[in-house]
C-alpha positions, 0 to 999 in steps of 0.5 A: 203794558206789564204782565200785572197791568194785564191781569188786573186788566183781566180781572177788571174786565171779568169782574165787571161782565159777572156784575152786569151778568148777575144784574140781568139775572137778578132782575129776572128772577125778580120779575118772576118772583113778582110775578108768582107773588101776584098770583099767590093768595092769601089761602096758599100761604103759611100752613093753608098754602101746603098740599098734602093729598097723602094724609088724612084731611084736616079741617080747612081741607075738608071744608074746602072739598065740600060742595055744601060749604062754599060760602063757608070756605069763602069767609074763611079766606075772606076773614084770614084764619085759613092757618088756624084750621090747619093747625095740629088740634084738637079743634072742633068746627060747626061748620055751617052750609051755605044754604044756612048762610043763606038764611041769614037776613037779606044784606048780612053775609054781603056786609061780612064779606067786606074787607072792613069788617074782616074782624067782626067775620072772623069773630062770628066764625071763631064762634063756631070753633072749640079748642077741643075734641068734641064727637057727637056722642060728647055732644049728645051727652048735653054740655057746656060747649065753650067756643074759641071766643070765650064763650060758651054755648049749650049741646043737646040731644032731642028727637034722635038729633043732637043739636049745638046752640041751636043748630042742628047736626047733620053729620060729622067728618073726622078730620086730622086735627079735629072734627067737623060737624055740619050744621044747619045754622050760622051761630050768631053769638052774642059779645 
């Protein structure tokens, strides 16, 4: 056998132990990629999926930490806009407590939660939304509120309580990208 017969025998060889060797690993990381895949959800994904416990909150944060608004955070999910209440602003939310939620007519938030009628969840909670940056002293001022819908609903301020379509706020969290008013009422917005 020549010198160059060897060499190439070398490299054949090498070649061919780097292949299988990159096959086993390839194959691992992709079990491990699955297998993070599988574990990952919706609301770790995009913009939601980032953890930043250094700046202020921003809207989806806030709602998430809430012990009054589980069910809240729970449709956001369950309706895929998490991404949006991340997003730079400004953004005004009504967000409703889950003992609002619970006020609605026996069935109705059982029927939402459904993966079929994720659209019609993420309209109703789009009505809760503005694409502005409303504090409560705007708000008692009484206004048109137009809401990420296209629709509009009307603010106000009685007994010492400023109130948007109806609902009642309950408090106000300043948010990075917006605020967030507690309210005691889900908007059921007409279409």
């Amino acid at each position: 056998m020549s010198i160059l017969q060897k060499i190439g025998t070398i490299v054949l060889v090498t070649a061919l132990s780097m292949a299988l060797i990159s096959c086993g690993n390839t194959e691992e990381k992709s079990n491990n990629t699955t297998s993070q895949n599988r574990t990952a959800s919706a609301s770790t994904t995009g913009q939601a999926g980032v953890v930043d416990n250094e700046s202020k909150a921003h809207i989806l944060r806030i709602a998430k930490e809430s012990p009054d608004h589980t069910i809240l955070a729970k449709a956001i999910e369950a309706a895929g806009i998490q991404n949006i209440l991340v997003n730079p602003g400004p953004l005004t939310v009504f967000a409703p407590t889950d003992e609002a939620f619970k006020a609605l007519p026996e069935g109705t938030l059982d029927e939402l939660m459904k993966p079929e009628n994720k659209s019609k969840l993420a309209k109703i909670l789009t009505s809760h939304a503005s694409p502005a940056s409303l504090d409560q002293d705007q708000l008692a001022s009484g206004m048109n509120v137009y809401l990420a819908t296209g629709q509009y609903v009307q603010s106000e301020k009685k007994d010492d309580a400023v109130y948007v379509n109806g609902a009642k706020i309950l408090g106000t969290v300043d948010a990075s990208n917006g605020y967030v008013h507690v309210v005691d009422k889900v908007f059921l917005v007409a279409n």
